[in-house]
C-alpha positions, 0 to 999 in steps of 0.5 A: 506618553513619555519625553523621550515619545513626545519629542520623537513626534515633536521631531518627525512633525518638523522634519516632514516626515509623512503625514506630518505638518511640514511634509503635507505641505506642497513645495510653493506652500513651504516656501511660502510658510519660510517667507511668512516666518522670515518676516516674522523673525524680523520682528524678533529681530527688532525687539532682540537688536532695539528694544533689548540693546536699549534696556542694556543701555539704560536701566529704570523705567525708562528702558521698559518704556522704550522696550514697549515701544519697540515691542508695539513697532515690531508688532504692528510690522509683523501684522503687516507683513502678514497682510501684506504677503495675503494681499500679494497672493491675492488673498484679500484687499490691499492693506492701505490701512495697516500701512498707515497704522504703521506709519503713525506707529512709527511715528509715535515711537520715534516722537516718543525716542526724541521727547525722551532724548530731550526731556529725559536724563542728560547722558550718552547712554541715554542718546544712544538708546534713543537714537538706537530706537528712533533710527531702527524703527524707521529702518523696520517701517520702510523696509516692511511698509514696501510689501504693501506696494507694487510699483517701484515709484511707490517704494522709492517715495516709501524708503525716500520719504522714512529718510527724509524723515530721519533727517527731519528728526535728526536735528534734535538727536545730533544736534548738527546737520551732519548728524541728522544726514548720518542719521538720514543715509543710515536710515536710506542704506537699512531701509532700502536693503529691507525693502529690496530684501521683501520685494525680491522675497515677495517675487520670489514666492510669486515665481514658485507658484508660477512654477507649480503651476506650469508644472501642472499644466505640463503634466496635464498636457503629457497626461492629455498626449497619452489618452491622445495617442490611444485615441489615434490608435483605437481610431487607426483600428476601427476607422478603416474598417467601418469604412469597408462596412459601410461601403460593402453594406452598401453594395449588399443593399444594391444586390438585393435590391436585383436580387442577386444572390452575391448579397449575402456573400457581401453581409457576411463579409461585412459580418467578419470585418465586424467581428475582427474590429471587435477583437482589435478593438478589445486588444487595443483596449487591454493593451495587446498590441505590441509596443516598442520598448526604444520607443517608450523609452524615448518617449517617457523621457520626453514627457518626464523632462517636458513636466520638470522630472529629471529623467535618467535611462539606462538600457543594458540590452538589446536585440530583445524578443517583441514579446518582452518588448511589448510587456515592458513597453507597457510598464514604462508607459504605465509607471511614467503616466502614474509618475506624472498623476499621482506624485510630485516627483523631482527625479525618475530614473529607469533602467533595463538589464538582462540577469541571469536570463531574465530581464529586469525593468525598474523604475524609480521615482523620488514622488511618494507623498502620501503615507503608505505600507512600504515595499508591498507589491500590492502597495499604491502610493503617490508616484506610483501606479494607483491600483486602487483607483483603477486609472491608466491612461496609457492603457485602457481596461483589461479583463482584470482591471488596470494599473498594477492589476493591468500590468501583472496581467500582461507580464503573466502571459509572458511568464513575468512579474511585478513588484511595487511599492516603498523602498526608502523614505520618499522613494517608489520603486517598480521592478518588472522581470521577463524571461528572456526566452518566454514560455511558448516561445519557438526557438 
């Protein structure tokens, strides 16, 4: 593979092209892996603004012993961080250990910076890196050490208790108390703005996953409503008349029991309603009921804005015959419920126009992410209606299957069609056409 191809897949992996590292992560997961890798940049932060601001300063072996220093600190914060973040996502154990092997690692290198500051060359350069370095690394450690608590009492006496410190250590590096109080409410200022820059990062994340989590829900919830809503319809269909079975079943049993010849017109009675349920029933099932398309409209909007999807419907038509009404009331509830199943849709916009004597139906979703063939009418991808899988709940199994297969069927027996699939990166379109006049219409 040539430079040019390595870096083009180098590219697509990182900018979350289908399939890649990035873009097979979920939402809360990116979001969780820009926080995870923020609080690492912190530690190439301190190296970067401490540890190599000190070897500028001073030269020899005593800026690498500084650096090391520096180095060690911002490794033991990056650890840290990283269990920390576990810890708040409930991944493992509080990290009490950690936080104490960065208190005493803090410890240490701030000792180090005052025993060199005391013992080492006699020159402001000298002051200046250590108190550079014994001032950062307690600024690094509260602001780090405040992931690994939860209550805010806690975090206060965190931040309070690295100042105190500075102020502590200040006196051998200033000399005067009020140096060592500069010292002090420089380390508080740091300390503090870090320690409230991960706690709102960590609350941050939290309410991301919430978030996804609602929004599951929401969308299990509207997914439920469907098969609820074919569940009152098939019971609307067969309830009344296995009643009237029941009850002219009954009767036929008292008639023959006198022995009456009126029985057997009631069981055939009760044999004609039982053979008209069968056929509602099949039509409920395949979906040959007649559906509105206002009323699918409306409620597809509904249910996308209920789940978090920003809904947008356009209708540039109206006085429609029922047949188109019906065929295109059933690729919306269809193309809704397949949105809210198999993507992760931000926005759906639907629209109904009449061109050329035929009208259109399209739906579009920005919910695609699995990797698929493009603008295939047979294509299945996620956002759209999975043919594959055979699922719909909006309506039950026809005779050819359901899903896209479902949906073609009942477009051809009003002359329609249909076509799904990719139309540009991350976008699912279905587009269904009705002869505005259909075939075997009486005009």
């Amino acid at each position: 593979m040539s430079g040019a191809a390595r870096g083009e897949a180098l590219g697509a992996v990182l900018s979350g092209a289908p399939g890649g590292w990035w873009g097979r992560k979920s939402t809360p997961g990116k979001v969780e892996t820009y926080t995870r890798w923020s609080f690492h940049f912190f530690a190439v932060a301190e190296i970067a603004g401490i540890g190599l601001a000190a070897l500028g300063q001073v030269g020899g072996w005593l800026a690498v012993w500084l650096l090391i220093l520096v180095c060690a600190h911002a490794v033991a914060c990056a650890v840290t961080a990283s269990r920390a973040l576990d810890w708040t996502r409930g991944r493992r154990e509080q990290p009490v250990t950690l936080l104490w092997v960065l208190g005493a690692v803090t410890l240490a290198v701030t000792v180090a910076a005052i025993g060199i500051s005391e013992r080492g060359p006699d020159s402001d350069d000298v002051q200046g890196a250590t108190g550079t370095v014994f001032a950062g690394v307690l600024v690094f450690a509260a602001g780090i050490g405040a992931l690994g608590v939860r209550r805010r009492r806690r975090i206060f006496a965190l931040v309070g208790g690295y100042a105190a410190g500075a102020v502590a250590g200040g006196f051998p590096l200033g000399g005067s108390v009020r140096g060592a109080l500069f010292v002090g409410v420089g380390v508080l200022v740091g300390g503090g703005s870090l320690a409230f820059t991960s706690v709102f990062s960590v609350w941050l994340l939290n309410a991301v996953y919430e978030l996804d989590a609602a929004r599951e829900t929401r969308s299990r919830l509207a997914v439920a409503e469907e098969r609820l809503r074919f569940g009152r319809d098939l019971h609307d269909v067969i309830g009344r008349n296995l009643a009237v079975i029941a009850l002219k079943s009954e009767l036929a049993a008292r008639l023959a029991r006198r022995g009456r010849e009126e029985a057997v017109d009631q069981m055939i009675e009760v044999q004609r309603i039982a053979q008209e349920s069968q056929r509602e029933v099949r039509e409920v099932v395949r979906g040959y009921r007649e559906a509105d398309l206002d009323v699918e409209l409306a409620g597809a909007q509904g249910v996308l804005t209920a789940a978090g999807i920003r809904c947008e419907v356009t209708v540039g038509a109206a006085g429609l015959p029922p047949e188109v009404q019906s065929a295109l009331g059933w690729v919306v509830r269809e193309a809704t419920t397949n949105v809210l199943r198999h993507g992760d849709a931000e926005r759906c916009v639907i629209a109904v126009r009449v061109v050329a004597e035929r009208v259109e139906l399209t739906v579009e979703n920005d919910g695609v992410a699995a990797v698929g063939g493009s603008g295939g009418s047979g294509s299945s991808e996620a956002g759209g209606s999975s043919e594959a899988d055979g699922s719909s709940e909006a309506g039950g199994p026809g005779s050819g299957g359901s899903g896209l297969a479902g949906l073609r069927e009942r477009l051809a027996a009003v002359d329609g069609t249909l076509e799904a699939g990719r139309v540009r990166e991350g976008v699912f379109r279905v587009v269904a056409e009705v002869p505005l006049v259909p075939k075997g219409a009486v005009l």
